[in-house]
LUMNUVO-95787 format. One record per residue (C-alpha): x, y, z. Coordinates in steps of 0.05 Angstrom, whole numbers. Layout:
+--------+--------+--------+
:      u :      v :      w :
+--------+--------+--------+
:      X :      Y :      Z :
...
+--------+--------+--------+
END
This chain:
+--------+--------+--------+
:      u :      v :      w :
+--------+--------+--------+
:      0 :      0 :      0 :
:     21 :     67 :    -24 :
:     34 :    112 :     48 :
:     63 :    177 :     13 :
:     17 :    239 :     43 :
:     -4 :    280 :    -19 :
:     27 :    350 :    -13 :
:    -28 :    404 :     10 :
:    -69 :    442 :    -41 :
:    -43 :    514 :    -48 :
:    -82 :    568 :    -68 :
:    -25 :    590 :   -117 :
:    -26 :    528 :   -144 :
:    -89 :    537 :   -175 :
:   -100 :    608 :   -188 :
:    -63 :    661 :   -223 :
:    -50 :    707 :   -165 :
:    -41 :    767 :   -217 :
:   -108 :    745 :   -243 :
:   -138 :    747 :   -172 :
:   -100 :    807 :   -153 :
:   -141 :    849 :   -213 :
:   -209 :    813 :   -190 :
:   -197 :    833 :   -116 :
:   -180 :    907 :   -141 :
:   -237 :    912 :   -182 :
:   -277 :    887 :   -124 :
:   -256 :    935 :    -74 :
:   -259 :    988 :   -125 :
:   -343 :    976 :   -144 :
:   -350 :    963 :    -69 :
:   -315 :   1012 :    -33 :
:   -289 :    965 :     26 :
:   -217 :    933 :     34 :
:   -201 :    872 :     10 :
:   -144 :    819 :     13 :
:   -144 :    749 :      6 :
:    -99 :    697 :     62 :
:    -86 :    634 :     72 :
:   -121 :    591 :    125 :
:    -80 :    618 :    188 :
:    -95 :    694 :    171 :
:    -31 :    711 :    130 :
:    -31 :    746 :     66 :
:    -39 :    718 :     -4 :
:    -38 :    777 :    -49 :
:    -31 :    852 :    -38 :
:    -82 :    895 :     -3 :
:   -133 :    927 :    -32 :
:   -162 :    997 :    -10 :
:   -134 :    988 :     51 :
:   -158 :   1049 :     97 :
:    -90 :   1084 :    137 :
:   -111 :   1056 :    209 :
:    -99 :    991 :    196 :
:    -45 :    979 :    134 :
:      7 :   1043 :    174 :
:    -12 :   1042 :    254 :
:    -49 :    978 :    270 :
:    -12 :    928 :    223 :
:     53 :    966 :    246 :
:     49 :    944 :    320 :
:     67 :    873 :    341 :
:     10 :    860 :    376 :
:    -43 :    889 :    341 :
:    -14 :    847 :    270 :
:    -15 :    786 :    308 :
:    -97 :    810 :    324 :
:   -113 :    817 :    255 :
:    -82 :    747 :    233 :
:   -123 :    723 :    289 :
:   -185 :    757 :    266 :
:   -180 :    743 :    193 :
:   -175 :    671 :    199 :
:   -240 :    677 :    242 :
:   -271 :    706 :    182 :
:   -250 :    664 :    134 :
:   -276 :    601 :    157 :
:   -312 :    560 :    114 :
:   -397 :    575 :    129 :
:   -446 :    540 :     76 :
:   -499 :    595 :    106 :
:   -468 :    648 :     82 :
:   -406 :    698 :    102 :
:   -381 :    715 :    173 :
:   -397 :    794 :    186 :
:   -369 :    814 :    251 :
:   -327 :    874 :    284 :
:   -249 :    858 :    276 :
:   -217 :    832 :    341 :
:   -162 :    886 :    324 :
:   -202 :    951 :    311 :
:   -266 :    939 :    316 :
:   -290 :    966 :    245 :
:   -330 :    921 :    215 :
:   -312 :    861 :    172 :
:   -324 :    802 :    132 :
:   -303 :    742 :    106 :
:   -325 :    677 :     59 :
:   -275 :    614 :     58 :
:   -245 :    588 :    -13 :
:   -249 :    514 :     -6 :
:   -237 :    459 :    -48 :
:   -283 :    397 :    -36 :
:   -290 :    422 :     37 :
:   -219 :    431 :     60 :
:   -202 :    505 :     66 :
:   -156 :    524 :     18 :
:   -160 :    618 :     29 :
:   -199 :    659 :     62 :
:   -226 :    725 :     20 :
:   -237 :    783 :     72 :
:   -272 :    837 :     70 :
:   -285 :    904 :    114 :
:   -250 :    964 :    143 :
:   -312 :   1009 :    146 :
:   -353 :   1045 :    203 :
:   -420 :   1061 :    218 :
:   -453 :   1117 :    255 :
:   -462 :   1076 :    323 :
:   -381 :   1057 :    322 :
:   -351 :   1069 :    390 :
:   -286 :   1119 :    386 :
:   -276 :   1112 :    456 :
:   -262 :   1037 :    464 :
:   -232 :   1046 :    395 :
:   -179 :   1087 :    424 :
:   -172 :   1048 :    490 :
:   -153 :    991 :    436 :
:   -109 :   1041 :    418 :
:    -72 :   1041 :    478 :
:    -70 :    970 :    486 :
:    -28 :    959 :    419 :
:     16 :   1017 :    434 :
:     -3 :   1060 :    382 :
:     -3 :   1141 :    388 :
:    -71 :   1162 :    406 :
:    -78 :   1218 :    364 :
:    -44 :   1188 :    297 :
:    -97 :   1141 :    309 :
:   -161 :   1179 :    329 :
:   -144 :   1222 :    259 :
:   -133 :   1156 :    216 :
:   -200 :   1135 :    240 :
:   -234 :   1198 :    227 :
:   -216 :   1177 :    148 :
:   -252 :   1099 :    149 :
:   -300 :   1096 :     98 :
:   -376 :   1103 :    140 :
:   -423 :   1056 :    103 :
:   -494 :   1023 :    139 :
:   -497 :    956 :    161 :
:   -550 :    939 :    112 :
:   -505 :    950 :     55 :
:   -445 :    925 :     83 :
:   -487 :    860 :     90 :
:   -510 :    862 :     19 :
:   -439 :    868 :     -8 :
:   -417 :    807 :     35 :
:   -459 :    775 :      3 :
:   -436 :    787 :    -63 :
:   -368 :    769 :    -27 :
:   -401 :    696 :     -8 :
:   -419 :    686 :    -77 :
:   -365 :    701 :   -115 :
:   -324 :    663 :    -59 :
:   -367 :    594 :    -76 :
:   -355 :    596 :   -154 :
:   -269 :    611 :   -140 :
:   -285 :    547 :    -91 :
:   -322 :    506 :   -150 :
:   -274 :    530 :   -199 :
:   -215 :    508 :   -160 :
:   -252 :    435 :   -135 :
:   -260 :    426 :   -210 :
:   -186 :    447 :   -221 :
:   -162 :    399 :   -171 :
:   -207 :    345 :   -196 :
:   -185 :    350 :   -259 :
:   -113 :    353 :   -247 :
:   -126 :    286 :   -214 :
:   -160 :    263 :   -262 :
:   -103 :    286 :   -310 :
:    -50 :    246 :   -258 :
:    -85 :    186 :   -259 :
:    -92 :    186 :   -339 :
:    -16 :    198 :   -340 :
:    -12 :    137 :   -292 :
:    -43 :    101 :   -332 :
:    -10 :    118 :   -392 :
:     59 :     98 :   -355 :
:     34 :     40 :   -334 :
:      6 :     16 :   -392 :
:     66 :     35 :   -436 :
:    111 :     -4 :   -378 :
:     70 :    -60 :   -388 :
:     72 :    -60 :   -469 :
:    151 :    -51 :   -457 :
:    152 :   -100 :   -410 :
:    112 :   -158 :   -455 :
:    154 :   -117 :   -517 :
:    217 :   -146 :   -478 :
:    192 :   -218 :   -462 :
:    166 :   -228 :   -535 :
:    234 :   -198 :   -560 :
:    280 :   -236 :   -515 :
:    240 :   -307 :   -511 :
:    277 :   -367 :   -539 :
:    222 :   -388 :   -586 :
:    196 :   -363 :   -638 :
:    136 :   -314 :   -657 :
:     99 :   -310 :   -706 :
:     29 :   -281 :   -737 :
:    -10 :   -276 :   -806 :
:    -67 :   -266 :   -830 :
:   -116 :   -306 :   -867 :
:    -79 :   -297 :   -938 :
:    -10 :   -315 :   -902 :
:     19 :   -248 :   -900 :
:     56 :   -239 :   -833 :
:     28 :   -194 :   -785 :
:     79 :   -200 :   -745 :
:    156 :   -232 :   -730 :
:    198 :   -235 :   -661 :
:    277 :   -228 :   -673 :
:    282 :   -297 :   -651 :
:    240 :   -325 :   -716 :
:    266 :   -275 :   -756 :
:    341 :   -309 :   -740 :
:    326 :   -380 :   -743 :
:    295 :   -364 :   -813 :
:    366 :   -333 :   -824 :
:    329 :   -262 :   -849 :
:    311 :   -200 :   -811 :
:    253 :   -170 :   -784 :
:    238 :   -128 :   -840 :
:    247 :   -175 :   -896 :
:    200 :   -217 :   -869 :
:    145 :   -173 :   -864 :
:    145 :   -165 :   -931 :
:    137 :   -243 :   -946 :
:     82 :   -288 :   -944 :
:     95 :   -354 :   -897 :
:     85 :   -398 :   -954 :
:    153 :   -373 :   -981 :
:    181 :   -411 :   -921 :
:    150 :   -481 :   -938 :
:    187 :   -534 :   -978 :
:    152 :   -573 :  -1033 :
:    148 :   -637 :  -1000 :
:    106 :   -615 :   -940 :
:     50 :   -568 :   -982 :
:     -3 :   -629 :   -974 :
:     13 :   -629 :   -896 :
:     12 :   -550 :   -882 :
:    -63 :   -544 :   -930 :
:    -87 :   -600 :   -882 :
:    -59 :   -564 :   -813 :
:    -93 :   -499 :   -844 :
:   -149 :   -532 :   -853 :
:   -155 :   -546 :   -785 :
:   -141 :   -478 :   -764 :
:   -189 :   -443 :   -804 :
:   -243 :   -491 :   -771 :
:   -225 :   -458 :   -702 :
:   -180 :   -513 :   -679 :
:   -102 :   -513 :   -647 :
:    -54 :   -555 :   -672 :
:     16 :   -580 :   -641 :
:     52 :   -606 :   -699 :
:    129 :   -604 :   -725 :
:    150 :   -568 :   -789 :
:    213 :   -555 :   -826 :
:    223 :   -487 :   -859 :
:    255 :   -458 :   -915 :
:    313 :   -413 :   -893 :
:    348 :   -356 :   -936 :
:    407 :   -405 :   -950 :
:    360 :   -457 :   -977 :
:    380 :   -503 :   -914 :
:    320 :   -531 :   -870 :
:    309 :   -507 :   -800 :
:    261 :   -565 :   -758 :
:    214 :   -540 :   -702 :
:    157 :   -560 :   -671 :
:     93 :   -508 :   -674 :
:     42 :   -488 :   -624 :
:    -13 :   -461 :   -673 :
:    -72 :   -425 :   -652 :
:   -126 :   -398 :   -695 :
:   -147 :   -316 :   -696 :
:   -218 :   -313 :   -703 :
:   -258 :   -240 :   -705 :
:   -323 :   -229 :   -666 :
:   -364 :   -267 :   -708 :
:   -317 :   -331 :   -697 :
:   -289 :   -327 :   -769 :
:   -218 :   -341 :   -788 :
:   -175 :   -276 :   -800 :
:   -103 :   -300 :   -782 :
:    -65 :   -350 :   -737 :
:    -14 :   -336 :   -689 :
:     49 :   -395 :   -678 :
:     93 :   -403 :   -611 :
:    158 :   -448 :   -653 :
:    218 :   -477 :   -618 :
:    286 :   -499 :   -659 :
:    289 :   -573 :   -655 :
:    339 :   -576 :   -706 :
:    400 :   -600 :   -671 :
:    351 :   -649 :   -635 :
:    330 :   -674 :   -711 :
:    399 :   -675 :   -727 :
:    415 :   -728 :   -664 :
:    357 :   -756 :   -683 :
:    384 :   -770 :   -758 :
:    456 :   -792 :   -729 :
:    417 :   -839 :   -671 :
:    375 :   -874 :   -730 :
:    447 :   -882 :   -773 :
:    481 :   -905 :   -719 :
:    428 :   -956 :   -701 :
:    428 :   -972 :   -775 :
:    514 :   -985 :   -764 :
:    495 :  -1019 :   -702 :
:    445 :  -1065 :   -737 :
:    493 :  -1083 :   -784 :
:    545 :  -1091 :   -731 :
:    506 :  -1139 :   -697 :
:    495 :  -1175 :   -757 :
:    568 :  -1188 :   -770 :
:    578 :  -1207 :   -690 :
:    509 :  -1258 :   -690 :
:    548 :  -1287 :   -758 :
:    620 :  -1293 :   -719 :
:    585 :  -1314 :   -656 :
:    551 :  -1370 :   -695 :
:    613 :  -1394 :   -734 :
:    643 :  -1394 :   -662 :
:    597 :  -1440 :   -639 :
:    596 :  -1489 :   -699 :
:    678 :  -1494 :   -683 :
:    661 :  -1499 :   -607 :
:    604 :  -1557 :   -624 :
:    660 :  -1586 :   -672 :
:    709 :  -1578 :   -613 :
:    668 :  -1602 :   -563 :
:    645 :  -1669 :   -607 :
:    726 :  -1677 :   -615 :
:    741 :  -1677 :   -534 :
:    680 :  -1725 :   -526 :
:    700 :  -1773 :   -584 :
:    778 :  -1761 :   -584 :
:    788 :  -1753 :   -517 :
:    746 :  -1792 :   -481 :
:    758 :  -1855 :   -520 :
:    836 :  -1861 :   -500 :
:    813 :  -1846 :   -434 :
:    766 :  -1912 :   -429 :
:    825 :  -1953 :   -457 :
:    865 :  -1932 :   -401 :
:    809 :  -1947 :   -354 :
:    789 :  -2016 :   -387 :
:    859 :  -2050 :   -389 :
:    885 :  -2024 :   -322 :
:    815 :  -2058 :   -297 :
:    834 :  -2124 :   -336 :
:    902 :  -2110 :   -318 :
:    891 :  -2119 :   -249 :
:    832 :  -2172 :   -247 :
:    888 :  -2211 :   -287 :
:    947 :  -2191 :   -253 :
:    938 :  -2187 :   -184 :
:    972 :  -2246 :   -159 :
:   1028 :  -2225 :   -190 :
:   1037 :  -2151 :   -169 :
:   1051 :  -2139 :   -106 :
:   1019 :  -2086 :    -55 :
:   1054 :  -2024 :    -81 :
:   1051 :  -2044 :   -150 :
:    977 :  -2058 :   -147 :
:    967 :  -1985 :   -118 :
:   1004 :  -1952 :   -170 :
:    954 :  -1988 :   -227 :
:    892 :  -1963 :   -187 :
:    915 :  -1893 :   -184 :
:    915 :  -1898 :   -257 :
:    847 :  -1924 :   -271 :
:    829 :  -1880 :   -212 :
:    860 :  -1816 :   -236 :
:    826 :  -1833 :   -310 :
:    753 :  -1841 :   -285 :
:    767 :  -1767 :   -253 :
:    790 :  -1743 :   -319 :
:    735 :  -1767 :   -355 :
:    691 :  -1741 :   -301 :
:    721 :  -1672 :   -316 :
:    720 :  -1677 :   -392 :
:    642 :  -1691 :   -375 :
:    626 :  -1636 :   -337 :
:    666 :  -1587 :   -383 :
:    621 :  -1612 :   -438 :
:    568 :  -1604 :   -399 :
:    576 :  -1530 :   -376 :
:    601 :  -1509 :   -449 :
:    530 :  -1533 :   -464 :
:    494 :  -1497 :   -426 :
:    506 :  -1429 :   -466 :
:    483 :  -1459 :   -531 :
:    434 :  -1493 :   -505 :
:    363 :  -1461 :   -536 :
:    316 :  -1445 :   -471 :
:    245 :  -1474 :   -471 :
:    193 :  -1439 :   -432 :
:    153 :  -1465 :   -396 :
:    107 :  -1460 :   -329 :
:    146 :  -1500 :   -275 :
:    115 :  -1525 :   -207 :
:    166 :  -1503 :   -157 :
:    131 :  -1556 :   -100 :
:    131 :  -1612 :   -142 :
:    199 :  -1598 :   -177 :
:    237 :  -1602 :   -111 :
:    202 :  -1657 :    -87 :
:    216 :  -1700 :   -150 :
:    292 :  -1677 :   -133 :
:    298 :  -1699 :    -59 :
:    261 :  -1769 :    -77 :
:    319 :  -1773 :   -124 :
:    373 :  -1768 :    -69 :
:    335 :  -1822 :    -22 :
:    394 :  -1875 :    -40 :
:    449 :  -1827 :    -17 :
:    408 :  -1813 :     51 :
:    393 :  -1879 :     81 :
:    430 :  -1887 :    151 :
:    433 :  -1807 :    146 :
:    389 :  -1760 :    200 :
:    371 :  -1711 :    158 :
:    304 :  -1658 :    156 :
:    276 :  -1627 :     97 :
:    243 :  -1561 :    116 :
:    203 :  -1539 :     57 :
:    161 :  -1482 :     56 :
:    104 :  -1471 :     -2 :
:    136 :  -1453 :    -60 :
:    109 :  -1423 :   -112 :
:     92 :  -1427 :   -184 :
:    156 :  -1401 :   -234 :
:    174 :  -1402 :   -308 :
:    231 :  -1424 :   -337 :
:    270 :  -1481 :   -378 :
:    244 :  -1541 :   -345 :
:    303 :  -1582 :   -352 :
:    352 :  -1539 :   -333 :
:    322 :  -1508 :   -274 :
:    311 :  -1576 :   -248 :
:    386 :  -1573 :   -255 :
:    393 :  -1517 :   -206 :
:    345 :  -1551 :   -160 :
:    390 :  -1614 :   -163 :
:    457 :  -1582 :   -160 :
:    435 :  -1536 :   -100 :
:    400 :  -1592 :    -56 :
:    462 :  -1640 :    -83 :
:    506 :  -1587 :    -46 :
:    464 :  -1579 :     19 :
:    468 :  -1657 :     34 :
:    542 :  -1666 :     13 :
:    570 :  -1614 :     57 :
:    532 :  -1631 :    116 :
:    546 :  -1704 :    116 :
:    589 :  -1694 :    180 :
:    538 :  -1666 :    219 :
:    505 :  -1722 :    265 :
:    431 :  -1677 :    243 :
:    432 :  -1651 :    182 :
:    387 :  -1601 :    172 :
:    365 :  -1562 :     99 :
:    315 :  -1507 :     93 :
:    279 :  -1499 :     20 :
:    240 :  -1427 :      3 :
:    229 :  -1366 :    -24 :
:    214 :  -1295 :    -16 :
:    169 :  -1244 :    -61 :
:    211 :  -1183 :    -98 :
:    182 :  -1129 :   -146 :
:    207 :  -1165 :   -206 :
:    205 :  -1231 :   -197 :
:    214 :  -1291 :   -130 :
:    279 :  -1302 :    -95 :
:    291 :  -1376 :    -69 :
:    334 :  -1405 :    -27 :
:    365 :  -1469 :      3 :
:    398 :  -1465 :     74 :
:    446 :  -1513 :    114 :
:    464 :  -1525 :    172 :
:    542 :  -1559 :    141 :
:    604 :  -1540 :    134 :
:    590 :  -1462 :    121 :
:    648 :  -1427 :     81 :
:    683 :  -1366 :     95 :
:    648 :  -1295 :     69 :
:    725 :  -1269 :     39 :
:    723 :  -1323 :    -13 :
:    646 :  -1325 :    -30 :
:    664 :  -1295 :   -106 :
:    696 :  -1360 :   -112 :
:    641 :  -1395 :   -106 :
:    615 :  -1404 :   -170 :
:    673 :  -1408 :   -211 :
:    695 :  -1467 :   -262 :
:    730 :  -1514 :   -209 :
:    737 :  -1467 :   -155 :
:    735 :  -1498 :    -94 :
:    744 :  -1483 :    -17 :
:    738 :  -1540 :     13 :
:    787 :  -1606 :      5 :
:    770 :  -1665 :    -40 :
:    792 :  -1710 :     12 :
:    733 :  -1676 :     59 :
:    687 :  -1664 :      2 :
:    688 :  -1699 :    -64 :
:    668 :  -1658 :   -127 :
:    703 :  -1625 :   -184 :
:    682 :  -1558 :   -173 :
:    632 :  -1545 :   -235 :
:    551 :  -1554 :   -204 :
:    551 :  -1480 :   -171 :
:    587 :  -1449 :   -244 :
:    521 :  -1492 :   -273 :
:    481 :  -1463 :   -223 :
:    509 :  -1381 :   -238 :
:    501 :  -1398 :   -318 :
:    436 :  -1424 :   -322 :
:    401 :  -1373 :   -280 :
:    445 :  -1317 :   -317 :
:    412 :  -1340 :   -380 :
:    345 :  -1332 :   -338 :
:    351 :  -1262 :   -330 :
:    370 :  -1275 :   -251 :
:    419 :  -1276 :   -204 :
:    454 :  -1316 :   -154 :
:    498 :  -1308 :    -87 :
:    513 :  -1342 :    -24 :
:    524 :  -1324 :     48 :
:    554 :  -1378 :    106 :
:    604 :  -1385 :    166 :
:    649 :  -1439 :    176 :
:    627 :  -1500 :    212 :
:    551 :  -1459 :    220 :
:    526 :  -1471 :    152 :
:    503 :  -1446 :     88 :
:    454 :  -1405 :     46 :
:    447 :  -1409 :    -34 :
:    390 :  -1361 :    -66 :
:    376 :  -1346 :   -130 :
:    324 :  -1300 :   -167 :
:    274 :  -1322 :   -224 :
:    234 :  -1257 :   -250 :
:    167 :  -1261 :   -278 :
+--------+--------+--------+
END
């Protein structure tokens, strides 16, 4: 809120005071009484007029009796909507009179009257008065001997006058002062409107899109600088051309079907390349709206357009890079497959080649020593088992090396799996190895999964597999089978209560052949849990482990919807 006081109406401010000196001459003049116009408190506005000598040389010239006639004019003056104030002057006593100039009822002058005598006017008290201001008795007595005598009646009738003209100087100066604000507020206005056309002038100039107007027969109306520049022209050259100028060939079906739809009153969000002056294409996208007149018909449109044409440009290099991609990943599928023909050829070799010298070895050292036992004795016998020994192991590896290498060619087969009935099929399968074991099987509801069927019964059996191997020392075995909701998918697990492992080598865990425990304590070559991490890999899961040595171990593993 706006506290600034507004400065006080002067009297000068409104009137010429020469003009009002002449009036208030000519007054006094037709009248015969004094005249002078104050302000408010009694002191003078303009010069006196008709004066008599007893008050403008001997009363005015004393201290006192100055001060009296301030006092007394102010009196006077005071505003009165019955009409003026005739009294006898608290300094002399001749009589006077007085009408207040006001300007929508807040004092603004006072026009006095006065300075005249009648034949009842007291000389004595006069003089006592005299006396009281300090003035010299006889100077006075003989200055009032020269006051103007004039009857009340008349005196009365030209206050009146007085009153009058007092009430039209009031109307002419509340009319003054009215329109002067008036006249303020306009200018206000006029500021504040030309601020605000400056201000929008300013947003529309300095906006990082473009505008743009026309009218119905494409002539534009109007062009912000930043249009003007992606267009590569200035301002002034493109008011001179129509919009059509700016459209290629290829896109005049598309831009009569978008007018269309703005001369039927509707908006339209839409991109469009246009014609620059180098011939080159600048892309945007345009915010259309439609100019309609009072009578809802089409006379124009009026377009907000942003530069998209270094995003069109990415968007062109994205698509040819894809396109390069594409044909990248062409040539890889085509080296990838090749690579696994030569690893199927390779892996047929170590199965046929390999393996087949490897069951020689293991077939005669087995006749070998069903033939030759008697004859060998206890050391040499050992050293033939080692050998059939140590090539059942190596065939056991070439197996499970086969095995794994299959499992990222293998083509996955979806299907729905029941998790219950999956693991129960599993455990039934281990019965031979648990008999004279005391082991539990605590199995919580499982639930429905989907998956490769075969190999995720290979997970199941690997993972149960591992629980009852490494806790066959433990006098009560004890394995925990379940799972736990996620956002994408299930999380199972299987929990022991064996041999544990220690948390610093867990990334070992599912390695090819990594293992932390000794095949003298634990036999194994290392390969189910790197079967386990491949085949749920290709599921789109994961897999981990947590345990403590000698406290147990838990495997989990993630299957998502």
């Amino acid at each position: 809120m706006n506290t600034k006081q507004a400065s006080p109406i002067r009297f000068s401010d409104i009137f010429s005071l020469e003009e009002i000196q002449a009036l208030q001459d000519s007054f006094s003049e037709a009248t015969g009484v004094a005249s002078i116009i104050t302000d408010p408190d009694g002191k003078p506005i303009t010069k006196p007029s008709n004066f008599c000598r007893l008050c403008s040389t001997i009363i005015r010239n004393t201290e006192a009796g100055r001060l009296n006639c301030y006092q007394s004019d102010a009196i006077l003056g005071r505003l009165s909507s019955s009409g003026p104030i005739v009294q006898p002057c608290l300094s002399g006593g001749l009589w006077d009179a007085g009408a207040g100039i006001a300007v929508d009822g807040k004092n603004i002058a006072n026009w006095l009257i006065g300075q005249v005598r009648n034949e009842d006017s007291d000389e004595e008290r006069m003089l006592r008065y005299a006396d009281d201001i300090g003035a010299n008795r006889e100077e006075f007595l003989a200055a009032l001997k020269e006051v103007p005598v004039m009857p009340l009646h008349q005196f009365n009738s030209v206050a009146k006058v007085l009153y009058a003209m007092a009430l039209q100087l009031s109307e002419k100066a509340s009319c003054h002062v009215r329109y002067s604000q008036q006249r303020e507020e306009m200018e206000k206005d006029r500021a504040a409107r030309l601020e605000i056309e400056l201000f929008n002038k300013r947003i529309v100039e300095t906006t990082n899109e473009g505008i743009w107007a026309m009218d119905a027969n494409y002539n534009t109306t109007y062009i912000n600088s930043k249009m003007a520049w992606m267009l590569g022209y200035s301002i002034e050259e493109v008011m001179g051309m129509k919009m059509t100028e700016f459209i290629f060939i290829d896109d005049q079906h598309d831009h009569l079907m978008k007018r269309a739809q703005r001369m039927s009153g509707k908006p339209g969000l839409y991109e469009r390349r246009f014609k620059k002056k180098d011939g080159s294409a600048v892309w945007t996208i345009v915010s259309s709206t439609p100019i309609l007149d009072k009578e809802g018909a089409f006379i124009g449109s009026f377009g907000m357009i942003m530069d998209m044409t270094e995003r069109k440009n990415a968007e062109t290099e994205i698509i040819n890079l894809n396109k390069e991609l594409d044909q990248r990943v062409k040539q890889r599928t085509t080296q990838l497959e090749e690579a696994i023909k030569e690893l199927e050829a390779f892996s047929y070799s170590v199965s046929h080649d390999l393996k087949a010298p490897l069951r020689h070895i293991s077939g005669y050292t087995g006749l070998f020593l069903e033939n030759m036992t008697t004859r060998l004795s206890a050391e040499s016998s050992g050293y033939i088992q080692k050998i059939a020994d140590a090539s059942k192991e190596m065939e056991q590896l070439i197996d499970a090396i086969l095995d794994f290498s299959r499992l990222n060619i293998a083509e996955l087969h979806q299907a729905n799996i029941h998790s219950d009935e999956m693991v129960r099929q599993v455990i039934k399968f281990f019965d031979p190895e648990l008999k004279g074991r005391k082991i539990s099987f605590l199995i919580e509801p499982l639930p429905p999964v989907s998956g490769d069927l075969e190999l995720i019964h290979q997970v199941w059996r690997n993972l149960i597999a591992n629980a009852i191997k490494y806790t066959g020392k433990k006098t009560e075995a004890v394995i925990e089978i379940g799972s736990v909701p996620i956002d994408n998918g299930t999380t199972f697990f299987v929990k022991d209560n064996g041999a544990g492992f220690n948390m610093k080598y867990a990334q070992k865990l599912f390695g090819v052949f990594q293992r932390l425990h000794s095949p003298k304590d634990f036999e194994g070559v290392g390969i189910g849990l790197a079967n386990v991490k491949r085949i749920i890999t290709r599921h789109g899961g994961q897999c981990w482990a947590e345990g403590e040595p000698e406290n147990g171990a838990t495997f989990y593993f993630t299957l998502p919807h």
